[in-house]
LUMZA-219672 format. One line per field, with one value per residue (C-alpha): residue number from 1; x, z, y. Coordinates in steps of 0.05 Angstrom, whole numbers, plus 5000, padded with zeros to 4 digits. Example, Ala and Ser with C-alpha at 12.3 -4.5 7.8 and 13.67 -1.06 7.14 Angstrom:
resi = [1	2]
c1 = [5246	5273]
c3 = [5156	5143]
c2 = [4910	4979]
***
This chain:
resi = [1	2	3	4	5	6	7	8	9	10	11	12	13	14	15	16	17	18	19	20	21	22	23	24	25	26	27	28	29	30	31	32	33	34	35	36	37	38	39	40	41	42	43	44	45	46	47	48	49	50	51	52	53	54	55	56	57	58	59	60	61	62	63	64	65	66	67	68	69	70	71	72	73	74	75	76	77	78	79	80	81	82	83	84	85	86	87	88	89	90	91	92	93	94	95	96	97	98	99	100	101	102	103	104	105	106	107	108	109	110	111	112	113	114	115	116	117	118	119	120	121	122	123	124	125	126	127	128	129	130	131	132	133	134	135	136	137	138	139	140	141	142	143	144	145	146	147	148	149	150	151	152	153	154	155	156	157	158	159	160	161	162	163	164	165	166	167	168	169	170	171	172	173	174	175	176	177	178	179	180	181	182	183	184	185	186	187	188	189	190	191	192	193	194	195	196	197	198	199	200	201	202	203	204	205	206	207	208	209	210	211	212	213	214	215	216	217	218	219	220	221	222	223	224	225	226	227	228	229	230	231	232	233	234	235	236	237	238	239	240	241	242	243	244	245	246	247	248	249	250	251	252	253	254	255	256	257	258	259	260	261	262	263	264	265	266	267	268	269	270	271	272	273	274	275	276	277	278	279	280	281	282	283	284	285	286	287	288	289	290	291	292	293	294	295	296	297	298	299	300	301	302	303	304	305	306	307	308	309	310	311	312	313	314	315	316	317	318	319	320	321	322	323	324	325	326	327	328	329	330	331	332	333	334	335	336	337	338	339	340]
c1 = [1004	0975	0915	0956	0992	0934	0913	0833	0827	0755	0774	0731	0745	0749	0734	0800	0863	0826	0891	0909	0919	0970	1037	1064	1048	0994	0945	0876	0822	0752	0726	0650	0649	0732	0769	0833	0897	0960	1032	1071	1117	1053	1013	1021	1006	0949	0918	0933	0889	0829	0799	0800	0775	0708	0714	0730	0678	0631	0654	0663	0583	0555	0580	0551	0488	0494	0536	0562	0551	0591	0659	0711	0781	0844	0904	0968	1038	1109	1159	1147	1153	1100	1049	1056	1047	0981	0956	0899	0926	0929	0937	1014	1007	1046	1119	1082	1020	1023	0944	0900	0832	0788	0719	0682	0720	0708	0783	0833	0913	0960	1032	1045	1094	1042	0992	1047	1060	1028	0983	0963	0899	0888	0894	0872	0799	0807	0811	0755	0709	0725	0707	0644	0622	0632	0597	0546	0533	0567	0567	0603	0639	0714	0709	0658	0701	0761	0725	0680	0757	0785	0713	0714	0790	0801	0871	0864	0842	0876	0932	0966	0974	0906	0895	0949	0921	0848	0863	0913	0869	0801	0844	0869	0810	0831	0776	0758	0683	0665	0635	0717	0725	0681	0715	0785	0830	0884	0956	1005	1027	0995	0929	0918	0929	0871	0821	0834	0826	0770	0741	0748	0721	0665	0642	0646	0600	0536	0548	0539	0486	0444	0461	0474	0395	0410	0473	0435	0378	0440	0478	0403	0386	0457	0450	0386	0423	0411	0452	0494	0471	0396	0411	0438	0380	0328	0369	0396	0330	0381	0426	0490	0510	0459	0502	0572	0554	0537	0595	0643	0615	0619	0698	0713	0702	0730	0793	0815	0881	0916	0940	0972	1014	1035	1045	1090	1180	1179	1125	1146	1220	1185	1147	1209	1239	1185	1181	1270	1249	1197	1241	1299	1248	1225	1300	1318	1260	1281	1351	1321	1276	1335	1377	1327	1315	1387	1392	1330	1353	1423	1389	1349	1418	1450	1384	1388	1466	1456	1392	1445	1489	1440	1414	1457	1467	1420	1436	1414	1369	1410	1476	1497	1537	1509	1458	1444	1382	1359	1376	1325	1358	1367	1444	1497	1533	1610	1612	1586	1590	1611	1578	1598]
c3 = [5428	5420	5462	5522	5520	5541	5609	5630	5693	5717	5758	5814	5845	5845	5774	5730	5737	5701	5659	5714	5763	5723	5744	5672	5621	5583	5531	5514	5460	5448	5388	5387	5442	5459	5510	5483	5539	5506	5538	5505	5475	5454	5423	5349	5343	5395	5349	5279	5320	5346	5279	5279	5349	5317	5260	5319	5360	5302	5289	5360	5368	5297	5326	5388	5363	5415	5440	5501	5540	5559	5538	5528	5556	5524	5554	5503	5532	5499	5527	5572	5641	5605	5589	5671	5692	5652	5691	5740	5797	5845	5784	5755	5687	5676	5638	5586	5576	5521	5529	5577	5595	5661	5643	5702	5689	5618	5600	5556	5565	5509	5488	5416	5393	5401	5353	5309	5298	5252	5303	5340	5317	5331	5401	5412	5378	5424	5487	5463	5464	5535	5550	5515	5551	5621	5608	5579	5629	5691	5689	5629	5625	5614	5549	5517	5529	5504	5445	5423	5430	5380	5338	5323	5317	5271	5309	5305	5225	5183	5229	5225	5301	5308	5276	5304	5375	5358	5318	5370	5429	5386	5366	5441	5467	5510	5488	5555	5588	5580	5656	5676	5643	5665	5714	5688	5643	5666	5676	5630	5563	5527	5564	5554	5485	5484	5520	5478	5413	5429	5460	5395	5355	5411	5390	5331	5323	5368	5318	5253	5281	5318	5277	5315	5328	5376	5401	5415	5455	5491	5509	5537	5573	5614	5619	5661	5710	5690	5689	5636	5623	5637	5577	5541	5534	5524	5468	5427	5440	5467	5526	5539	5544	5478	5432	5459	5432	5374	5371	5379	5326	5282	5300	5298	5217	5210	5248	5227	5255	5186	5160	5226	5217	5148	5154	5208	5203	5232	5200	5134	5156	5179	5108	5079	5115	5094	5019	5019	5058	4997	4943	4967	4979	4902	4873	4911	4879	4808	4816	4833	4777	4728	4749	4745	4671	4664	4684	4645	4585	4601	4598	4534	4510	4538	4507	4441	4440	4451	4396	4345	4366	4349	4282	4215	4164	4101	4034	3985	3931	3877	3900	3937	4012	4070	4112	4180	4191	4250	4215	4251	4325	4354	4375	4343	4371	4375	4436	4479	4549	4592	4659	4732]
c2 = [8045	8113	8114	8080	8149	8183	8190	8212	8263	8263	8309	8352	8404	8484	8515	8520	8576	8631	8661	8718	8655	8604	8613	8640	8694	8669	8707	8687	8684	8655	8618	8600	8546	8554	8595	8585	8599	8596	8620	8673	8627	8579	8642	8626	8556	8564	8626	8571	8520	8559	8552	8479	8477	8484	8430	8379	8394	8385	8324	8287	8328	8284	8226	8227	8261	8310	8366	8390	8453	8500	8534	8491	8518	8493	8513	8509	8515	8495	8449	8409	8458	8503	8448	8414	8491	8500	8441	8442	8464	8404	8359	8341	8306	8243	8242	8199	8235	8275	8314	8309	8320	8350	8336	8364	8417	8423	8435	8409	8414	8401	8425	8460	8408	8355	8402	8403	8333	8283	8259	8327	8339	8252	8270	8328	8301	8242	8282	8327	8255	8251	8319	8309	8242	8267	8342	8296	8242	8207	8137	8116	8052	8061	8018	8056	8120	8097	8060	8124	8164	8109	8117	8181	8193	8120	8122	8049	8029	7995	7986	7922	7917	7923	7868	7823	7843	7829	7758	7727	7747	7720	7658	7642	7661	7723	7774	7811	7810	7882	7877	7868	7932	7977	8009	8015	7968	7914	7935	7895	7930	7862	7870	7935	7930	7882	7914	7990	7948	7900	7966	8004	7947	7942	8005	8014	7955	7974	8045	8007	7961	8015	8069	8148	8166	8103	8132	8194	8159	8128	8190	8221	8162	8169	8240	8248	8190	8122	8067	8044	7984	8007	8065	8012	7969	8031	8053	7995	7955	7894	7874	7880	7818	7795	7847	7829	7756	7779	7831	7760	7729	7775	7794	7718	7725	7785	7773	7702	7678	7657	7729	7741	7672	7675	7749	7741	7732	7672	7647	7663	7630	7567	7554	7575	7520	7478	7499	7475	7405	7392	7416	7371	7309	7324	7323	7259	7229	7256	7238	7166	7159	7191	7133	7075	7096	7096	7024	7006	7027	6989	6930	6932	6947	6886	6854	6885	6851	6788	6790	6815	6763	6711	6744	6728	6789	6787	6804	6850	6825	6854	6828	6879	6871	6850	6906	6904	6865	6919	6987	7029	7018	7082	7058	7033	6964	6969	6914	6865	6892	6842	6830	6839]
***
């Protein structure tokens, strides 16, 4: 799961490593509403990036409504010593966390060979929505975080795990409350999968039903200090609880339970299995009915014999031989087929 590779530092603290204070070479450049620290090593991708900073920002900002303030730093190393030096200092990134994020901090730390894979720019936009949400407010639910993230980056559409997770936990009714996951998410791989992709659907939802001037009015509301769920209910007009009914409803016909089975190996080996059971039932029965119509037909003929037996040969009116009284009998009688 891609998001589970992520990890969100709201972290505190003393303002970040200007570039004189990390512990490596580095060089650094600004874009528009970027600081960009790269190391030596890390310059060339970091300088390819810088103009794409911008198009990402614009695009996590539309979504939201708003933007953020300040400079954004993000700090570019290669390999995997470089990116944990970059780090906040205090801070020591996770062996499976591939960017991370310091939103108080308003910084961003990611290696080169993750901005140079398929997915780079995926998570480097994701981490950008975090940075946005906590230079914009305080008090924001973890799902809504992580389901704006999977919003604006679509790391989760049209995937087919997505929808597996979302129609087995509709269909066996293990949807989370969104209370249980305000303040973090559970800890099994299963779980977790659950609450990132009802999250992401979550959201997703309340942005096609309320549209972004609503988002916007949400984002404000949080940002001058109220609560979540009192920002919630100014700006979507509703409760929380009123739109996550609504939200279940509406994923129950969306995600029905069927694709998943049919779609699945062993499903498609069990009606296989089925499908052989029918066909052999079905040429049993054929095999059955061949052979009564055999035996039917055996006894017309045994009927048909002892009816010629009985019937004498007539002649022909000019006086010619006998003919066969029965000349339009689709068989010809060379015995009497004895019984037993």
């Amino acid at each position: 799961m891609f998001a589970a590779a992520l990890v969100l530092f709201l972290a505190s603290g003393p303002a970040p490593a200007g570039a004189a204070d990390l512990p490596l070479p580095t060089v650094r450049f600004d874009t528009a509403r970027f600081r960009v620290v790269a190391s030596a090593r890390a310059e060339a991708p970091a300088r390819a990036l810088a103009p794409t900073l911008e198009a990402l920002r614009d695009e996590v900002s539309a979504s939201l409504g708003r933007d953020w303030p300040g400079r954004t730093e993000v700090r570019v190393g290669l390999g995997r010593e470089e990116y944990e030096a970059l780090a906040v200092p205090g801070s020591r990134p996770p062996g499976w966390a591939v960017a991370l994020a310091w939103p108080a901090l308003n910084v961003v730390l990611v290696d080169a060979r993750t901005i140079a894979s398929p997915e780079g720019l995926t998570t480097l936009r994701h981490e950008l929505v975090h940075v946005a949400l906590g230079r914009l407010g305080a008090d924001w639910p973890r799902w809504f975080q992580e389901g704006v993230a999977q919003m604006v980056t679509n790391e989760r559409q049209f995937r087919t795990e997505h929808y597996s997770t979302m129609a087995i936990a509709l269909a066996t009714d293990r949807l989370y409350d969104f209370e249980a996951l305000r303040d973090g998410f559970p800890e099994r791989p299963q779980d977790v999968e659950v609450a990132y992709a009802q999250s992401a659907e979550f959201v997703s939802f309340l942005y096609k039903s309320h549209g972004p001037v609503a988002f916007g009015m949400l984002v404000d509301e949080v940002g001058r200090g109220a609560v979540f769920e009192q920002a919630f209910a100014r700006a979507f007009r509703s409760s929380l609880t009123v739109e996550e009914g609504r939200f279940r409803d509406d994923a129950a016909l969306r995600y029905p339970w069927w694709p998943v089975v049919l779609g699945s190996g062993t499903a498609l080996w069990a009606l296989s299995g089925v499908l052989m059971a029918f066909a052999a039932v079905r040429r049993r029965r054929q095999v059955h009915a061949l052979r009564e119509h055999q035996r039917y037909l055996e006894q017309l003929e045994d009927t048909a014999v002892v009816l010629l037996g009985a019937l004498p040969y007539a002649a022909n009116e000019d006086g010619g031989g006998a003919v066969d009284p029965l000349p339009a009998l689709p068989w010809r009688i060379t015995a009497v087929r004895s019984a037993g």
